[in-house]
N, C-alpha and C positions, 0 to 999 in steps of 0.2 A: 718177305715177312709172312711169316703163316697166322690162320688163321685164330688162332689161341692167342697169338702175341697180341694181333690186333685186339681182341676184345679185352685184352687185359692192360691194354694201354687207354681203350674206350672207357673201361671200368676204374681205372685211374681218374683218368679226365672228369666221367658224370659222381666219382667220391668228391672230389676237388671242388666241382661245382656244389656236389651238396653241403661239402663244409662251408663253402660260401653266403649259399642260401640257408644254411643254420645260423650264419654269423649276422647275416643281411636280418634274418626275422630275431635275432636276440636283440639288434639297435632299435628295431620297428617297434619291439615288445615295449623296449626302454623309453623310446620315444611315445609312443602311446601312453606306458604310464605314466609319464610328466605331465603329457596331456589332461590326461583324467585328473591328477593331485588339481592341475592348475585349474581345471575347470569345475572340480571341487570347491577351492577355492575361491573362484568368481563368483561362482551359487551364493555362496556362503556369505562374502561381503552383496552379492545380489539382494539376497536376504533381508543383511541387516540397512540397509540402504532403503528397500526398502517398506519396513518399519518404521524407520526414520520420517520418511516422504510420509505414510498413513499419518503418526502425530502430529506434523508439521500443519498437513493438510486438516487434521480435527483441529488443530487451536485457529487457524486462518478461519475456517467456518465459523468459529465460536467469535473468533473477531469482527469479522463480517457483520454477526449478529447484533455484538454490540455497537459499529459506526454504521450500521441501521437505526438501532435506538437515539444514536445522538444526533443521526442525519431528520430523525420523526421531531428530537426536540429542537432542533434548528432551526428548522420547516416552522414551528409554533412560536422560537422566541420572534422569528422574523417578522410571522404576522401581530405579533404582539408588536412589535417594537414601528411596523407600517400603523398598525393604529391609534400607537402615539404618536408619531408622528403629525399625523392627520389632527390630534388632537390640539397636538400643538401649534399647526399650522393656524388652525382656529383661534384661539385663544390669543397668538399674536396678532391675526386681523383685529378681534374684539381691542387688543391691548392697541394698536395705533389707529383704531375709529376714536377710542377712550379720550388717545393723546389731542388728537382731533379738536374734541370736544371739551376736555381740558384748556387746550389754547384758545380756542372761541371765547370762551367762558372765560379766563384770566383774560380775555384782548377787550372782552364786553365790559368788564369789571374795571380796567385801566379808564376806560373812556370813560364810565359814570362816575367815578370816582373824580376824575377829572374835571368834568364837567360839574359837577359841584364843588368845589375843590376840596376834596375832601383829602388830603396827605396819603399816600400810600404808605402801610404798616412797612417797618422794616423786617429785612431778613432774618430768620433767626437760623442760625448755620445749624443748629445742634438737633433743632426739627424738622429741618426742611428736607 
């Protein structure tokens, strides 16, 4: 084989390879741009996503703000409602000292009455 043949058989082969490698970077090119469209895209619902998340996140703050205010008036009805409590705690002691003194008083009442014999009034259902 002489010398010409060879390089024209070499010059064959590295066309061949180059058509390959123009084929090889035409799918590369194609694949790239799918890439990019898709990573376009992404962005793009990245984007509006978020957007989304920023509102979302403004009205939670704004929420927040308000189950603080209802957490402040809780905090107050609470203590409102411990010191009636306490008031009313009181007021039942006073109401069964009362009763107390009530029964003494009708037991004291039974015996003078008795002791003089004096009848004890009857009941009257409609006032008592």
């Amino acid at each position: 084989m002489t010398t010409l043949q060879e390089l024209e058989i070499r010059v064959t082969r590295l066309e061949e390879r180059s058509d390959n490698q123009r084929e090889d970077i035409k799918v590369i090119g194609s694949e790239v741009s799918k890439i990019l469209l898709t990573q376009d895209e992404i962005l793009k619902v990245q984007r509006t996503h978020t957007s989304k998340i920023d509102a979302l996140d403004e009205k939670l703050n704004e929420l927040a703000t308000v189950v603080g205010g209802h957490s402040q008036t809780l905090a107050g009805h609470s203590q409102t409602l411990a010191g009636h409590s306490k008031t009313l705690a009181g007021h039942t002691q006073t109401l069964a000292e009362h009763s107390k003194t009530l029964a003494k008083h009708t037991r004291m009442f039974e015996t003078l009455f008795a002791h003089f014999g004096i009848p004890l009034p009857a009941e009257d259902p409609q006032h008592n």
